[in-house]
C-alpha positions as CSV (number, residue, x, y, z in Angstrom):
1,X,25.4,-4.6,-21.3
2,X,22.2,-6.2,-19.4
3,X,22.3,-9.6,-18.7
4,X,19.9,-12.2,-20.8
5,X,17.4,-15.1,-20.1
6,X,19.1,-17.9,-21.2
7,X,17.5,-20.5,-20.1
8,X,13.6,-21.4,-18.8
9,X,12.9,-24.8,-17.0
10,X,10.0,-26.0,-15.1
11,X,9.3,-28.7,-12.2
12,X,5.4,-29.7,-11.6
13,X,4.3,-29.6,-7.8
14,X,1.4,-31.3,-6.0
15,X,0.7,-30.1,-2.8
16,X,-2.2,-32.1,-0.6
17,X,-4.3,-29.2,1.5
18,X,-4.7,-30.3,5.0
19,X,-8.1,-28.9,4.8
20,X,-10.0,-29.5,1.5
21,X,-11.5,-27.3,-0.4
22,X,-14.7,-29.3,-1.1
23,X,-15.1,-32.7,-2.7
24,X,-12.8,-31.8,-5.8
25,X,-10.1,-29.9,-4.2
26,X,-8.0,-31.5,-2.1
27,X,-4.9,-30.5,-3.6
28,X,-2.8,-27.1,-5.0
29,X,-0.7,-27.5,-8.6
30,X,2.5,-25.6,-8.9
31,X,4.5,-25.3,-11.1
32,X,7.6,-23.6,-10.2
33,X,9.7,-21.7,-13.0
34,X,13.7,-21.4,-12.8
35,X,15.0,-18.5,-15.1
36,X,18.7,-18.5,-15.5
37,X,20.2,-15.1,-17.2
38,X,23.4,-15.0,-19.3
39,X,25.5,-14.0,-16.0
40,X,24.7,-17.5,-14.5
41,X,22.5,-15.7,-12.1
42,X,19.3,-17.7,-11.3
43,X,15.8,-16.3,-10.4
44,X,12.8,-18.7,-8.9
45,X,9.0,-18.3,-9.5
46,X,6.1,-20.5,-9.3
47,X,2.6,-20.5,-11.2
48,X,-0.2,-21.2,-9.0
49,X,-3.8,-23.1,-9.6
50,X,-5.9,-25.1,-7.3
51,X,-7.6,-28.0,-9.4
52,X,-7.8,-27.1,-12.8
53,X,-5.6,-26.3,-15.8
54,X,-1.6,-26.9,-14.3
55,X,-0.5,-29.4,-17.5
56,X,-1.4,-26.8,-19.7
57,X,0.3,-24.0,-17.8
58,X,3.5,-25.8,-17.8
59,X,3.2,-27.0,-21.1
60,X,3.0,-23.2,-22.4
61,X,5.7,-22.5,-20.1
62,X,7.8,-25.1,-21.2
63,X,7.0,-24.2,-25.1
64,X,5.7,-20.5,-26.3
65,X,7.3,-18.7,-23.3
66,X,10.4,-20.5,-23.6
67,X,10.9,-19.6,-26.9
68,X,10.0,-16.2,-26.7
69,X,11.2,-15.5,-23.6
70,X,15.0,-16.9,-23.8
71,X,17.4,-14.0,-25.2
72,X,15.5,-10.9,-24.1
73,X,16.5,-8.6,-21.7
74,X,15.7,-10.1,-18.0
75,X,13.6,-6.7,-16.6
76,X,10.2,-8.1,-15.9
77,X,8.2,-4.6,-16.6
78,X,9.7,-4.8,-20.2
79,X,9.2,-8.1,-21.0
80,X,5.7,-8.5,-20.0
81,X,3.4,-6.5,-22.9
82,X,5.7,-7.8,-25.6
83,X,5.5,-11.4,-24.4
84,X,1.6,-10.9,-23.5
85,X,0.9,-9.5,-27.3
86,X,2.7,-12.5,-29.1
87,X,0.8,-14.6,-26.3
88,X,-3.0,-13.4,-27.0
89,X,-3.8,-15.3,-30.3
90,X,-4.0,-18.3,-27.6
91,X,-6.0,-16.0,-25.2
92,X,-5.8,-12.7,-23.3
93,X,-6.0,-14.4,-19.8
94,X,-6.7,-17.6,-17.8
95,X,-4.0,-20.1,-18.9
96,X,-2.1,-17.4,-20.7
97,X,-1.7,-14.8,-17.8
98,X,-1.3,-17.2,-15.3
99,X,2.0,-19.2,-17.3
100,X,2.9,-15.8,-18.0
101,X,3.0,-15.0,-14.2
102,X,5.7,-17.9,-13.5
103,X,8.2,-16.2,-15.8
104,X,7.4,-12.7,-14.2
105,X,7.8,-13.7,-10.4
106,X,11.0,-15.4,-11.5
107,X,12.3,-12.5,-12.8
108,X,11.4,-10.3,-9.8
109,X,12.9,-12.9,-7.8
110,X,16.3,-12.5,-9.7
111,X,16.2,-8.7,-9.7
112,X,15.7,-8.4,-6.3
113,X,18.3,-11.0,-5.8
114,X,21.0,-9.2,-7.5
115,X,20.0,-5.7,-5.4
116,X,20.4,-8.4,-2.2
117,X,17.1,-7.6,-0.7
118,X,13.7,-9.0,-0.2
119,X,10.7,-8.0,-2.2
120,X,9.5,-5.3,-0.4
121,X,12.5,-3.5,-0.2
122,X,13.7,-3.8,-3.7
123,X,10.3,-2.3,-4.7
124,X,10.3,0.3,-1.7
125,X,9.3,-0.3,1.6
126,X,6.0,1.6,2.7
127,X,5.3,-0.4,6.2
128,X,6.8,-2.5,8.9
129,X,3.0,-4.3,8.8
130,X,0.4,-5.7,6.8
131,X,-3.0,-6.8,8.2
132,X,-4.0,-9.8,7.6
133,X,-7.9,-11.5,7.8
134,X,-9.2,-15.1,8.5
135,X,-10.1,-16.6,5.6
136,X,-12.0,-19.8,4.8
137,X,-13.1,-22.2,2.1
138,X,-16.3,-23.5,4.6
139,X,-19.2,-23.6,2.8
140,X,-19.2,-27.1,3.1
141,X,-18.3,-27.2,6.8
142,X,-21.4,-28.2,9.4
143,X,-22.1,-25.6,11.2
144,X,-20.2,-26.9,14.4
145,X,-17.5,-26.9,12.2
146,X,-18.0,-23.3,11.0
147,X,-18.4,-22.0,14.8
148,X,-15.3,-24.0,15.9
149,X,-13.2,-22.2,13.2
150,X,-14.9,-18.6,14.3
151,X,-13.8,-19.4,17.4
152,X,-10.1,-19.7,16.2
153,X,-9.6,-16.7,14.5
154,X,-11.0,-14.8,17.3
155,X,-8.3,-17.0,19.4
156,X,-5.5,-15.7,16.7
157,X,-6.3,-12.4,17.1
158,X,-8.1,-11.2,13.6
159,X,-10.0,-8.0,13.5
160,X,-11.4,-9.2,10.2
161,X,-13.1,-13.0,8.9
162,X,-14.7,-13.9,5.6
163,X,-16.7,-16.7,5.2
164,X,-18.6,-18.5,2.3
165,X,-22.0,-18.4,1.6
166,X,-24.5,-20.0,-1.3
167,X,-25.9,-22.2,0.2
168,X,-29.2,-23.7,-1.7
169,X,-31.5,-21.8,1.3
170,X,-30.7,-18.6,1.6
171,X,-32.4,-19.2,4.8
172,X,-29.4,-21.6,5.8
173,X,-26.7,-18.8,4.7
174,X,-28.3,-16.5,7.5
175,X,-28.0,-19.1,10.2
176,X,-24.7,-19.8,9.5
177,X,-23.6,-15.7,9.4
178,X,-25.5,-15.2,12.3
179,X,-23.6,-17.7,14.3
180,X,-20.6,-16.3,13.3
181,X,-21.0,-13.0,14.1
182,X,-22.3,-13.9,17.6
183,X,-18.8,-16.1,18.0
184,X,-16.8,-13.0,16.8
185,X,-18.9,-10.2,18.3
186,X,-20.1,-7.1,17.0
187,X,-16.6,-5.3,16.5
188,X,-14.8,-7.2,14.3
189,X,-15.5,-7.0,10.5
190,X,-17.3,-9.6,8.6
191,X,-16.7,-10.2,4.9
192,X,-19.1,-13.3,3.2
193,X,-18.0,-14.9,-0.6
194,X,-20.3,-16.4,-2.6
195,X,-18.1,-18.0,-5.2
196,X,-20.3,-16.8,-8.2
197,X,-22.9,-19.1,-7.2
198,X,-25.9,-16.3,-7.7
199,X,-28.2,-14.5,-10.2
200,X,-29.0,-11.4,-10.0
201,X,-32.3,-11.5,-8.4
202,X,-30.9,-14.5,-6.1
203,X,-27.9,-12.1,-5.0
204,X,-30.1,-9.0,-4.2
205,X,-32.6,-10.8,-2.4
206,X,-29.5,-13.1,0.1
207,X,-27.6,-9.9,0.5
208,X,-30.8,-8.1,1.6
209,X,-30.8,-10.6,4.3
210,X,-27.6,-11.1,5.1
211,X,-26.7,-7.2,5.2
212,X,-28.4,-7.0,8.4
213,X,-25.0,-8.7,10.1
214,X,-22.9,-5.5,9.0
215,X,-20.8,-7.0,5.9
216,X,-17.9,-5.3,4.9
217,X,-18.2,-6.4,1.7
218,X,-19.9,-9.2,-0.9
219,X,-17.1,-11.1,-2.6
220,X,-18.2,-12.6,-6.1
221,X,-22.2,-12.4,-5.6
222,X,-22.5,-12.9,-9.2
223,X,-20.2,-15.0,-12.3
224,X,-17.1,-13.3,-12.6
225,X,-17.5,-12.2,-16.1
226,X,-20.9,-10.2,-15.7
227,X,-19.9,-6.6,-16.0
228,X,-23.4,-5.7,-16.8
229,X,-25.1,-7.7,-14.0
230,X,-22.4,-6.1,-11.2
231,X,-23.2,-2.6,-12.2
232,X,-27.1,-3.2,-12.0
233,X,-27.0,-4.7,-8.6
234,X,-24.3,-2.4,-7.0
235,X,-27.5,0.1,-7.3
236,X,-30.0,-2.2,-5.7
237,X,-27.9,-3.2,-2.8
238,X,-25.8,-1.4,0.3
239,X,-23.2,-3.5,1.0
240,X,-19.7,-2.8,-0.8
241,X,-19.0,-5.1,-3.5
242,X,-16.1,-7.2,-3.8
243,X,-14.2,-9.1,-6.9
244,X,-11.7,-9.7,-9.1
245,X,-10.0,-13.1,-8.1
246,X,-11.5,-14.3,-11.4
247,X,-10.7,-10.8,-13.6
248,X,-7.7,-12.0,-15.9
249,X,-6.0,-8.6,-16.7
250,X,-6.1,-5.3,-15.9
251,X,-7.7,-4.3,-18.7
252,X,-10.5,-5.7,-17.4
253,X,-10.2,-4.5,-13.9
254,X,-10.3,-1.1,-15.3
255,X,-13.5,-2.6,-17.0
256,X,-15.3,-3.2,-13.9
257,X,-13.8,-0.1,-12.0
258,X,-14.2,2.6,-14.5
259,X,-18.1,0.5,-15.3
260,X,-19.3,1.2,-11.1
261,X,-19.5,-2.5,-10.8
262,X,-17.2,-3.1,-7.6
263,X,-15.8,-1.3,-4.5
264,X,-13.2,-3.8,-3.8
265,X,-10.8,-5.2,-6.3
266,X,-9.2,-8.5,-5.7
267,X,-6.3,-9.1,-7.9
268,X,-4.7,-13.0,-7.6
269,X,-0.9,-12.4,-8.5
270,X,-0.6,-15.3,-10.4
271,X,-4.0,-15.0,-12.4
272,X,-3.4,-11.7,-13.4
273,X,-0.1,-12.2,-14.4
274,X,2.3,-11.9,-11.8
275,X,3.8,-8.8,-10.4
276,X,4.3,-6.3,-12.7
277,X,0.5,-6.7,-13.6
278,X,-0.5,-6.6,-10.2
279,X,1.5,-3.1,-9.7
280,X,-0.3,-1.8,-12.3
281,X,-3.9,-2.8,-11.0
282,X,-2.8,-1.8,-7.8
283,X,-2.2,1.9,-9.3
284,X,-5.5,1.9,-11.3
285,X,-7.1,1.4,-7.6
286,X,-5.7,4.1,-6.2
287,X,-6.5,6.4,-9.0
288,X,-10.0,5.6,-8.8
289,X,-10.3,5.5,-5.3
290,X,-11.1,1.4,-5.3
291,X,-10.1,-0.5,-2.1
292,X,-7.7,-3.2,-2.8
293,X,-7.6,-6.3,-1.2
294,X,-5.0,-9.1,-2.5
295,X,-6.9,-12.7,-3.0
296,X,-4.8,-15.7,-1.8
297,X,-1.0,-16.5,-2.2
298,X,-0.2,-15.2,1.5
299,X,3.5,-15.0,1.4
300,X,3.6,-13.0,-1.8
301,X,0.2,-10.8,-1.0
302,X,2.1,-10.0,2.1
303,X,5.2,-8.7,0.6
304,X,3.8,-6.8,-2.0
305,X,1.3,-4.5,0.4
306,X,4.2,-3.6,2.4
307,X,5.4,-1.4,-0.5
308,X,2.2,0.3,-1.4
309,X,1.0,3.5,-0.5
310,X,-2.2,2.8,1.7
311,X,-3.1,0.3,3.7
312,X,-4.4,-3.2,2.1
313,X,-5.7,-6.2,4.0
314,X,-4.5,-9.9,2.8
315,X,-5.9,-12.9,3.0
316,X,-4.6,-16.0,5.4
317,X,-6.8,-19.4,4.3
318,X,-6.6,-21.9,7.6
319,X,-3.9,-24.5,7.1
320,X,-3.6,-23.1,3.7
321,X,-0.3,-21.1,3.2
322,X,2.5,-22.5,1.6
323,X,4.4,-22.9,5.2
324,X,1.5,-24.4,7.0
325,X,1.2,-27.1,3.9
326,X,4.6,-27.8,4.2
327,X,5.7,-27.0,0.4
328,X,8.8,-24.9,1.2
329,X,12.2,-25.8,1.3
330,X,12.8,-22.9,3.7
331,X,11.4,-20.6,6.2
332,X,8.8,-18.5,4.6
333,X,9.4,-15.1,3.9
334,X,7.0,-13.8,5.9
335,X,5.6,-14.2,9.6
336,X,2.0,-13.7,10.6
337,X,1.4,-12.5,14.8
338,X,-2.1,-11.7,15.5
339,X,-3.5,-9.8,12.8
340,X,-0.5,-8.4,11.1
341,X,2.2,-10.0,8.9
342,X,5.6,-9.0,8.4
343,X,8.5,-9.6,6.6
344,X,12.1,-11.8,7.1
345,X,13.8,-9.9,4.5
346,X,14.7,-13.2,2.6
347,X,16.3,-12.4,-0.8
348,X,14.2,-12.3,-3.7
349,X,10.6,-13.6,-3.3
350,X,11.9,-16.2,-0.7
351,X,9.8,-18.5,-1.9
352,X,11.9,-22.1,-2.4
353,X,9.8,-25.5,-2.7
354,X,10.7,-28.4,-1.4
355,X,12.3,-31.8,-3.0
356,X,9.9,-34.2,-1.0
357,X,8.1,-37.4,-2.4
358,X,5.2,-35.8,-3.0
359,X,6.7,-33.4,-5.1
360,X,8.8,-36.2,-7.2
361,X,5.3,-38.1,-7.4
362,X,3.8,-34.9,-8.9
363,X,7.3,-34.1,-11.7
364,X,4.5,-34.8,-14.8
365,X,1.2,-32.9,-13.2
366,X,-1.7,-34.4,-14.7
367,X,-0.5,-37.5,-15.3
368,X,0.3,-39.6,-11.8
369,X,-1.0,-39.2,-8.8
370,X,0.4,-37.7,-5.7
């Protein structure tokens, strides 16, 4: 007989960014979920936001997923349509998927725990090596600023950068692009995100300008939700169109894949759901032919490319990974050299947060300050 989940609890995490994302970000919510199955074993996951929406994720944690979850069978591929189904009266994704993704990574955590591996290795090891790109939430950097941080990625050793862009003058975005690409030369690839911050005639006209520094892609030219809008200006414009950090399921992936809206699709692990989600979006990509390139969460994006067929770039934010912000208990279970990230082969996700004051100040999130 298969062991059960017999218990759910969750602890509310605060973690200050040593670089902020702009005025209203200067901190990551987690909140971590410990699943506990009827064999005492124990598996550890996290849900994952940056500013907005934490105290309700716990909250539905700590209530409706609870409830349902405890006494069903502890295989995360089973229990994630059943759970999602009673879940979608409340909502088919944004709070719901990503409380739902907590429970998920836990159990993944405490299946590959029992097998004694890491991640990569209980789902099957593909590669030794992931590539990884410099990443940056900049837009609101000066531009010496900007340059300075080109400069360190090219230092680190990326073949690959992404930078934001929006600004109110378009004429402003292409000053900024253009000194990046003169800091990282003409050989390296060049991504730009624009956070949803366009209409459609605003995006085709910047990316008419801004294609001229040989993008790889456009990352969210338009607001996340505007299926129609992504298929009409995927026709007017050359550069490869990226998304999906913002799509909540993959029902809605294979929306915007199956529609001709996007050549890149950017699954968040905890947005979409957590793993078992995220394998099946990863799938629908390959089917179709769409590149897939994991947004955020480095140490789990990591882990999970290593056992796909193909080869999938992930994303390393500046002072932002869960090592560099000092939130783990242990050593991560990953390491980054150059442009290429490998794995430790800690058990289970390998992913423990720490016990420090900060995350004590932070036990009720929305409620005290850290």
């Amino acid at each position: 007989m298969t062991a059960a989940i017999r218990n759910l609890s969750t602890r509310g995490i605060r973690v200050p960014l040593i670089r902020p994302w702009g005025p209203d970000v200067r901190d990551l919510s987690l909140v971590e979920v410990v699943v506990e199955d009827t064999d005492g074993e124990r598996g550890y996951g996290f849900s994952w936001t940056p500013s907005i929406g934490a105290a309700a994720v716990q909250a539905h944690l700590d209530h409706d997923i609870a409830r349902f979850a405890i006494g069903r069978d502890t295989d995360p591929r089973a229990l994630w349509d059943p759970l999602w189904r009673h879940l979608h009266e409340g909502g088919g994704g944004g709070i719901t998927t990503i409380a739902m993704a907590g429970l998920d990574l836990a159990l993944w955590d405490l299946a590959a725990r029992r097998d004694g591996t890491g991640l990569t290795d209980h789902l099957g090891r593909r590669h030794e090596r992931a590539e990884v790109y410099g990443s940056g939430v900049n837009l609101h950097y000066p531009l010496d600023e900007l340059v300075a941080q080109a400069e360190r990625w090219v230092e680190s050793g990326f073949d690959a950068v992404k930078v934001k862009v929006g600004s109110p003058d378009v004429a402003e975005d292409v000053r900024r692009i253009a000194a990046v690409r003169d800091v990282i030369g003409p050989h390296r690839r060049l991504m730009v995100d624009a956070n949803q911050r366009w209409s459609l005639d605003q995006a085709e006209r910047a990316i008419g300008e801004l294609g001229a520094f040989d993008l790889t892609w456009i990352e969210e030219p338009l607001r996340a939700d505007d299926l129609a809008g992504h298929v009409t200006l995927r026709e007017r414009v050359g550069v490869p169109i990226a998304l999906g950090e913002n799509l909540y399921t993959r029902y809605r992936f294979a929306e915007f894949i199956d529609a001709g809206a996007v050549d890149v699709v950017q699954p968040n692990i905890v947005r979409v759901g957590g793993i078992t989600p995220f394998l099946q979006i990863a799938a629908l990509a390959a089917d179709r032919g769409v590149h897939l390139a994991p947004h955020l969460l480095l140490e789990l994006s990591a882990q999970l490319v290593l056992a796909l067929p193909g080869n999938h770039p992930v994303e390393s934010v500046e002072d932002a990974s869960f090592e560099a912000l000092g939130a783990l208990a242990a050593p991560s279970p990953i390491t980054v050299e150059g442009a290429t990230a490998s794995t430790t082969g800690r058990p289970g996700l390998g992913l423990r947060f720490s016990n420090d004051p900060v995350d004590a100040a932070a036990s009720a999130l929305g409620t005290e300050e850290a």
